[in-house]
KOLFI-98922 format. One line per field, with one value per residue (C-alpha): residue number from 1; residue in three letters; z, y, x. Coordinates in Angstrom, 3 decimals. Layout:
<pts>
finu <- (NUM;...)
kedren <- (ALA;...)
up <- (Z;...)
north <- (Y;...)
east <- (X;...)
</pts>
This chain:
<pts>
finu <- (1;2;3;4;5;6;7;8;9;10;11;12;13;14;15;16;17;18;19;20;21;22;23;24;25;26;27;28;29;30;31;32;33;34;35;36;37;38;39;40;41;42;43;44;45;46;47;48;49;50;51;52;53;54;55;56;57;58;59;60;61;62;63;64;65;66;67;68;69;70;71;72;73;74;75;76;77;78;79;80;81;82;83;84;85;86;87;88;89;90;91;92;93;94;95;96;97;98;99;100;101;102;103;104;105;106;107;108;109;110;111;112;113;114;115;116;117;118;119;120;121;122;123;124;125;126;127;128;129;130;131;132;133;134;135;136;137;138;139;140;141;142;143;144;145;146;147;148;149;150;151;152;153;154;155;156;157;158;159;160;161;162;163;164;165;166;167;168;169;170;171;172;173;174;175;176;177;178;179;180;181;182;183;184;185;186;187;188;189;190;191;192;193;194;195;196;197;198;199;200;201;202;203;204;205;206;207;208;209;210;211;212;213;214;215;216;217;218;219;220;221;222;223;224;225;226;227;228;229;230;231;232;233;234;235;236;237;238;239;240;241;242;243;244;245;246;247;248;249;250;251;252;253;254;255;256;257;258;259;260;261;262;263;264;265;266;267;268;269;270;271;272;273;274;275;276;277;278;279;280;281;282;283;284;285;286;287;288;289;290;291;292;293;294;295;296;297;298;299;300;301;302;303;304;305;306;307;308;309;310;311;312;313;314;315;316;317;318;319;320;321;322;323;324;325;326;327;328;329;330;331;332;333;334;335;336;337;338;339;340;341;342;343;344;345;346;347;348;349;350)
kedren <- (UNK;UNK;UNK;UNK;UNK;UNK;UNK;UNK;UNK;UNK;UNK;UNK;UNK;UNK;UNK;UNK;UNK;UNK;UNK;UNK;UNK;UNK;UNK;UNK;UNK;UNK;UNK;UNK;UNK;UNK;UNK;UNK;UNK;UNK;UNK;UNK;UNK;UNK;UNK;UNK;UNK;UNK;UNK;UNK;UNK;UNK;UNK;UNK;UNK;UNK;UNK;UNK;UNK;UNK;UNK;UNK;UNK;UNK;UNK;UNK;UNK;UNK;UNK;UNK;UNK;UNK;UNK;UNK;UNK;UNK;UNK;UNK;UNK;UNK;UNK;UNK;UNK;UNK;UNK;UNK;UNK;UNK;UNK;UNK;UNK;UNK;UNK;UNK;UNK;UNK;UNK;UNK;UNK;UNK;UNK;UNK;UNK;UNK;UNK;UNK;UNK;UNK;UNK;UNK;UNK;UNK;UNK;UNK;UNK;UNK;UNK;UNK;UNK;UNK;UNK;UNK;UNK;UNK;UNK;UNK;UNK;UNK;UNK;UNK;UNK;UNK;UNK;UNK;UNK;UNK;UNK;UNK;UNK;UNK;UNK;UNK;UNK;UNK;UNK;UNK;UNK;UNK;UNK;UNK;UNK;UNK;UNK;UNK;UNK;UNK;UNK;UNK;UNK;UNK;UNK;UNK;UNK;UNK;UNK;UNK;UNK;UNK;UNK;UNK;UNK;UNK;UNK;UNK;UNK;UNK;UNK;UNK;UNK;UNK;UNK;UNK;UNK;UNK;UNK;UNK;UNK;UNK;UNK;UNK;UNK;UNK;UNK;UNK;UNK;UNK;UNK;UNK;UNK;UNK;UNK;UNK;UNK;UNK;UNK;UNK;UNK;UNK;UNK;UNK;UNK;UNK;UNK;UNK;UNK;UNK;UNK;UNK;UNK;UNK;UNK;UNK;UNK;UNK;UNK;UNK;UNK;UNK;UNK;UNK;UNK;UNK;UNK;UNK;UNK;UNK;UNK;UNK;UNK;UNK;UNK;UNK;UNK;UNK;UNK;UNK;UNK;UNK;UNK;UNK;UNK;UNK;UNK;UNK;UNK;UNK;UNK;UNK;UNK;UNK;UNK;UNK;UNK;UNK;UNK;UNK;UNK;UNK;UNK;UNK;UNK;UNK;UNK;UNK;UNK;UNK;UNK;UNK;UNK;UNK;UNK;UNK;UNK;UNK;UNK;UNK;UNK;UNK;UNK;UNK;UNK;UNK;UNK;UNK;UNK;UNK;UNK;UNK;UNK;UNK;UNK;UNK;UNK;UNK;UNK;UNK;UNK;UNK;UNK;UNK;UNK;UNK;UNK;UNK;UNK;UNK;UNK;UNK;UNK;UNK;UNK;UNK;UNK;UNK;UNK;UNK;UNK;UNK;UNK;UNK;UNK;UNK;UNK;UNK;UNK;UNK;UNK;UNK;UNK;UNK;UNK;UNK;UNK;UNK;UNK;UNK;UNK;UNK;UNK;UNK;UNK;UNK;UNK;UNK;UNK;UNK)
up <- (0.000;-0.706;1.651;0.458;0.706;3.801;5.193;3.753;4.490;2.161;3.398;6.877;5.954;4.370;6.820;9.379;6.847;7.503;11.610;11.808;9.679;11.847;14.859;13.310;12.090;8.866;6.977;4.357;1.762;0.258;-2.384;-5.622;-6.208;-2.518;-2.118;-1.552;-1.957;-2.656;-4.086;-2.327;-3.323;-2.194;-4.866;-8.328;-10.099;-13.476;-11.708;-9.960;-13.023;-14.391;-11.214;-10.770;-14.439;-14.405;-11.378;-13.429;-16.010;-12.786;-11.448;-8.560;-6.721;-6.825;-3.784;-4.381;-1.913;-2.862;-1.292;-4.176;-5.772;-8.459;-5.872;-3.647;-5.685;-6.830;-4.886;-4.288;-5.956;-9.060;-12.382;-10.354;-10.641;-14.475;-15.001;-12.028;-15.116;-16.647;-13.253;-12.781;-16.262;-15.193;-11.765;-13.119;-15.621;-12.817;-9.813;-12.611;-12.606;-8.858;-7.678;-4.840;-3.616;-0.490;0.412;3.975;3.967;2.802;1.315;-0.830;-1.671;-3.340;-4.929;-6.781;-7.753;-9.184;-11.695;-13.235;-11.100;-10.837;-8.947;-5.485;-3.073;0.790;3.455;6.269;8.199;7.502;11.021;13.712;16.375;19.709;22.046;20.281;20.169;23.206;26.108;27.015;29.164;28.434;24.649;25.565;27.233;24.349;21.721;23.444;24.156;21.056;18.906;21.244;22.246;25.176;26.669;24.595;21.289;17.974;15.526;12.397;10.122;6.276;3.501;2.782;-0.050;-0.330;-0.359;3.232;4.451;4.902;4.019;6.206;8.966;8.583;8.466;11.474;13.360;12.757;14.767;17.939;18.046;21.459;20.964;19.531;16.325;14.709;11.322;10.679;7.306;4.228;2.367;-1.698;-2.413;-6.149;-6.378;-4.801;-6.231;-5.660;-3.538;-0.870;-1.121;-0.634;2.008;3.738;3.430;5.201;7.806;11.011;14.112;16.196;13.738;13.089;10.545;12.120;8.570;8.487;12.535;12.429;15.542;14.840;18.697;20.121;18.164;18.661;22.845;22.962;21.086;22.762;20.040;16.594;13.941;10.542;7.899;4.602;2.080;0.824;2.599;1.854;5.693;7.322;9.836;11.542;12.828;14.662;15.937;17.633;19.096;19.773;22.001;23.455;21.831;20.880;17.315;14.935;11.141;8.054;7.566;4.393;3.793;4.505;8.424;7.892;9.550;12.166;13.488;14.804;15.728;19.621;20.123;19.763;17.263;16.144;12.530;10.645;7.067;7.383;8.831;11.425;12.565;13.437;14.835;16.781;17.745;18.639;21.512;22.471;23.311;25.174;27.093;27.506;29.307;30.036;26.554;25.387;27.872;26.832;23.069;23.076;25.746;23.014;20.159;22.455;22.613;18.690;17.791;19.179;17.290;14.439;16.338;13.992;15.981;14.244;11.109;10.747;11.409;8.446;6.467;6.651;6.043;2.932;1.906;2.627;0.554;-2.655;-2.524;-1.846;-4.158;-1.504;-0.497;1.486;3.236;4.687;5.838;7.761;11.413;10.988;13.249;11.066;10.425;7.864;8.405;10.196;7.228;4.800;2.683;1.460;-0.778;-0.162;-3.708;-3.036;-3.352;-6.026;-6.834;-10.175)
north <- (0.000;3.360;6.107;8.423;5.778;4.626;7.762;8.116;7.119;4.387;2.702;2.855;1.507;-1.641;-1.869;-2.267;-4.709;-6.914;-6.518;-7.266;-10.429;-11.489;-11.162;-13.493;-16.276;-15.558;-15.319;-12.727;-12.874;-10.082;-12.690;-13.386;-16.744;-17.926;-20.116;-18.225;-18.325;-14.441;-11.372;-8.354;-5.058;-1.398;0.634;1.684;1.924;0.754;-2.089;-3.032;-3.034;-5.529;-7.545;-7.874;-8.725;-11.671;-12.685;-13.504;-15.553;-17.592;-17.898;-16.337;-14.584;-10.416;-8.260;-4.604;-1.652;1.309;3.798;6.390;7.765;11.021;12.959;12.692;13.578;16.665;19.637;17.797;18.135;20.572;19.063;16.439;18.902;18.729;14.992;13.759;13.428;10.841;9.367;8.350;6.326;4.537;3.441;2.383;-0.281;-0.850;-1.446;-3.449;-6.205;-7.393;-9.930;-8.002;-4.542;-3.291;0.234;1.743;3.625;3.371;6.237;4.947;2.265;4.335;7.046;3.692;2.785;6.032;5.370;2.348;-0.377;-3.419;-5.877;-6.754;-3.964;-4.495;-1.308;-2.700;-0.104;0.939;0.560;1.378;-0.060;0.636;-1.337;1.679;4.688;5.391;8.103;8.040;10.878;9.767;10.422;13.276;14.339;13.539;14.849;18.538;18.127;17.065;19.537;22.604;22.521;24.690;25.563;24.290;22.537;22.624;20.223;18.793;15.903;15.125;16.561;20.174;20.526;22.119;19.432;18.798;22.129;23.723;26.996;27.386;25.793;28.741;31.333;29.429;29.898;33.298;33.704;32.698;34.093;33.484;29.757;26.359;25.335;22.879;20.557;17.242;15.728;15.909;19.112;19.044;22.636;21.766;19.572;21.771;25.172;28.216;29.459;26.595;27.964;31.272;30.294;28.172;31.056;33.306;31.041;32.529;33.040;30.163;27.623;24.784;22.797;19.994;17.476;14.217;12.205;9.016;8.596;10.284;9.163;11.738;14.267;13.111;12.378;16.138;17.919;18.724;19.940;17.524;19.877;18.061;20.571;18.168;18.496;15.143;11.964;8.161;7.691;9.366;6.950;10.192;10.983;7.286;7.818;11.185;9.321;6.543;8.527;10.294;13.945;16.026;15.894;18.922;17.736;19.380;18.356;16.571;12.826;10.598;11.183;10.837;7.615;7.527;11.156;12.379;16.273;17.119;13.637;12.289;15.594;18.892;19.243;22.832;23.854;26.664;28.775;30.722;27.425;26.108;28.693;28.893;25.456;25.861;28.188;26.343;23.340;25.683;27.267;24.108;21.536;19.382;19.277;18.672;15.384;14.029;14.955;13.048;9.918;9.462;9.708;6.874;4.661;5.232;3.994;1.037;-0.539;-0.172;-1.972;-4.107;-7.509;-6.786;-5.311;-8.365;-10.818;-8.818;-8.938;-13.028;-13.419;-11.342;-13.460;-16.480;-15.231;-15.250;-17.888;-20.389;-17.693;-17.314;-14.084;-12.091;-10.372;-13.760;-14.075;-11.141;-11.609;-15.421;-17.256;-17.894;-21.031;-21.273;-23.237;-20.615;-22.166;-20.128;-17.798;-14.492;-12.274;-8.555;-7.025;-4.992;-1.428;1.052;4.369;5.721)
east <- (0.000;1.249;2.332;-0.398;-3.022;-2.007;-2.949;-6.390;-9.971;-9.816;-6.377;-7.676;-10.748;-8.854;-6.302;-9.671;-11.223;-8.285;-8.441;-12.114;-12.228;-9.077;-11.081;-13.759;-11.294;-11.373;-7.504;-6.529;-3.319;-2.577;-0.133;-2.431;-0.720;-2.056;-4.934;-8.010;-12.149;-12.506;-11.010;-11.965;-11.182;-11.290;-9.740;-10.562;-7.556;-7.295;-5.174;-8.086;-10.482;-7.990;-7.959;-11.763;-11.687;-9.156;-10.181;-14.095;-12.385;-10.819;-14.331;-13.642;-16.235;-15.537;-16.310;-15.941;-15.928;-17.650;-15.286;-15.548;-18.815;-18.251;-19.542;-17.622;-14.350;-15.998;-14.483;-10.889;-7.851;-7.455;-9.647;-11.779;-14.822;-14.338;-13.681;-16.610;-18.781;-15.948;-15.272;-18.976;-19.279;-15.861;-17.284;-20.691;-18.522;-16.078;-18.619;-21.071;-17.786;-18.580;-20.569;-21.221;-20.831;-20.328;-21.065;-20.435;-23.781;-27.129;-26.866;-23.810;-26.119;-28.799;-26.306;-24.940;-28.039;-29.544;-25.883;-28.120;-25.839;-27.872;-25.638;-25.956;-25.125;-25.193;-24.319;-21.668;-19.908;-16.096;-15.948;-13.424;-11.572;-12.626;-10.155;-7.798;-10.504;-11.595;-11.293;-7.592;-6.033;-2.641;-3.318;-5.168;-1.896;0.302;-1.733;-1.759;1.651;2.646;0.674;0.807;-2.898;-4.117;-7.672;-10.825;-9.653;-12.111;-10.609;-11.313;-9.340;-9.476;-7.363;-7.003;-9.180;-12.043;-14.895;-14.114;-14.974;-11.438;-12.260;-15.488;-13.067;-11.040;-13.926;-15.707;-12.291;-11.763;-15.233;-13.116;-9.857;-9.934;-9.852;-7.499;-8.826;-6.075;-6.828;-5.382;-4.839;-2.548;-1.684;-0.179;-0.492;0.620;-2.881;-5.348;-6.994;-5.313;-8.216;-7.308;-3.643;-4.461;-6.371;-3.855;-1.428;-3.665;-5.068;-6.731;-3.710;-5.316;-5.861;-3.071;-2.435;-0.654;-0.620;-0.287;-0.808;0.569;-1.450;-4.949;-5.818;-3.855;-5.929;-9.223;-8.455;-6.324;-9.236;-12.619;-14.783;-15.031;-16.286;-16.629;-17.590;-17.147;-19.913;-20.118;-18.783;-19.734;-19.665;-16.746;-14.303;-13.171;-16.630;-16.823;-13.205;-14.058;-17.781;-15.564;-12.816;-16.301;-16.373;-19.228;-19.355;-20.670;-21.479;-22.677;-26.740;-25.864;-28.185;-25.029;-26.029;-29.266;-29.830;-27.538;-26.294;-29.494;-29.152;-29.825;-29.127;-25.757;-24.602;-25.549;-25.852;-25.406;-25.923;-24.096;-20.882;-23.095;-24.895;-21.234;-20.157;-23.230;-23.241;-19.338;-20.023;-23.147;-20.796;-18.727;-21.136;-23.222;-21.000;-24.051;-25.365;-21.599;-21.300;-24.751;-23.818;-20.525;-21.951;-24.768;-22.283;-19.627;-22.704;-23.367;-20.084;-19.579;-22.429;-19.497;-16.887;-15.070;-15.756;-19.151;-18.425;-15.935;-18.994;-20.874;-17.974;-17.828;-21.265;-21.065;-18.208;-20.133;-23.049;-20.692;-19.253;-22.303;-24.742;-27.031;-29.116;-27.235;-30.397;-31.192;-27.862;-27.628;-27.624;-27.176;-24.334;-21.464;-20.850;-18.482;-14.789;-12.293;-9.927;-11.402;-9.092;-10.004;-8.226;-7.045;-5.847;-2.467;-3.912;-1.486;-1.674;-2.464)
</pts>
């Protein structure tokens, strides 16, 4: 796996793939000449359209994650605007090539199918690990330490581009001068629009960018406010990791949340800067709300603890490979041998 995709949603999300069907017996290879029952893949390079397409001819069954809708790669690096169009016929002939799809949301699921995809398509969480995400005050301690944070901390992590809200981060910041903001996440200045550079350049005098974390935990236990401004997300990992580690969590009202980030209940949901910012000093000033916010939000995530997005995982697998309904399946013990091989593609960039 590449550096760069090691650090983003989707090589997290794989990485986790790997952990939770480890913790339900099941073995993965990621060596193509091993023995195995199914390939499983996450990416959509043009390596990967090969893959799923040799892997037919073999007769092997083809499970495909649906990380990456044209939406969502609208508003990213410089050009992806123009070519979403382009990008959106691609994925409807790559995605067509599984025999099953998996998408982390529901709402994945029907943004797939309004492309014309017929094939089977069943929501299971990305999921996260919650033996690691979890209230720690010796990360919390580390992560301030390490990262120079002092008094009330809103954060935020993704890549610096503009789909995930970076610039109304900045403008929502410069509402509090008084107060921490810091952003995690990636910067290439030479792939993003000059606006976000500009921006960047300019940024408010209490907001850091502190990149790439090799350990997000210390960010989401040294930061007190999560404040996710993204305008389009297939599910978002970083929003279970700050539940998980027990932080009030502010989102954009966008569908994606619909069904499971419920506003005045385990989040507070804005459409636009003044809502956040709003919302920002209501947490603040609302220490009650703020505990019952992020206690909801804790109990929230560990419904997508990977012991049970593994046992969704194998189940799936299962359906393939025996051609069975997967709806029936769901919820079913697992019964299949703890032998069983599946197969992780090696994930390349482009």
């Amino acid at each position: 796996m590449s550096a760069k995709l090691k650090g983003s949603g989707i090589g997290r999300a794989q990485e986790q793939q790997c952990t939770a069907l480890q913790m339900n017996g099941v073995a993965t290879t990621r060596d193509a000449n091993d023995t195995f029952d199914v390939i499983d893949i996450n990416t959509i390079f043009l390596r990967s359209l090969y893959t799923a397409k040799r892997m037919r001819r073999r007769g092997k069954p083809v499970v495909i994650h649906s990380h990456t809708t044209a939406e969502d790669t609208k508003d990213s690096f410089r050009l992806t605007t123009t070519i979403a169009p382009l990008l959106k016929m691609y994925l409807t002939y790559f995605y067509s090539q599984a025999d099953l799809i998996i998408s982390p949301t529901e709402y994945t699921k029907n943004i797939l199918r309004t492309y014309g995809i017929k094939n089977r398509i069943i929501p299971i969480s990305n999921g996260i690990d919650t033996q690691i995400f979890r209230p720690d005050e010796h990360a919390r301690e580390r992560g301030r330490a390490a990262y120079g944070l002092e008094g009330t901390v809103v954060y935020s992590v993704g890549h610096v581009f503009r789909r995930k809200g970076i610039l109304d981060f900045f403008e929502i910041a410069r509402k509090f001068p008084d107060t921490a903001f810091a952003w995690a996440g990636l910067y290439h200045p030479k792939l993003v629009e000059s606006e976000v550079n500009n921006a960047v350049e300019h940024k408010p005098k209490n907001l850091k960018l502190v990149g790439f974390v090799p350990d997000i935990k210390w960010l989401h236990c040294g930061g007190d406010i999560f404040l996710f401004p993204s305008y389009c997300e297939n599910q978002g990992i970083v929003i279970l990791e700050a539940a998980a580690c027990m932080k009030p969590v502010i989102v954009r009202d966008i569908p994606v949340y619909d069904d499971w980030l419920h506003h005045g209940e385990n989040c507070l949901k804005a459409k636009t800067n003044e809502e956040f910012a709003r919302h920002v000093q209501t947490l603040m000033d609302d220490k009650r709300l703020a505990e019952k916010l992020a206690k909801n939000a804790h109990d929230m995530a560990q419904g997508h603890d990977l012991k049970i997005v593994g046992g969704e995982l194998k189940r799936a697998y299962e359906s393939v490979i025996t051609n069975d309904d997967i709806c029936s399946l769901k919820g079913q013990p697992m019964n299949s041998p703890d032998t069983a091989e599946y197969q992780h593609i090696k994930n390349r960039p482009l």
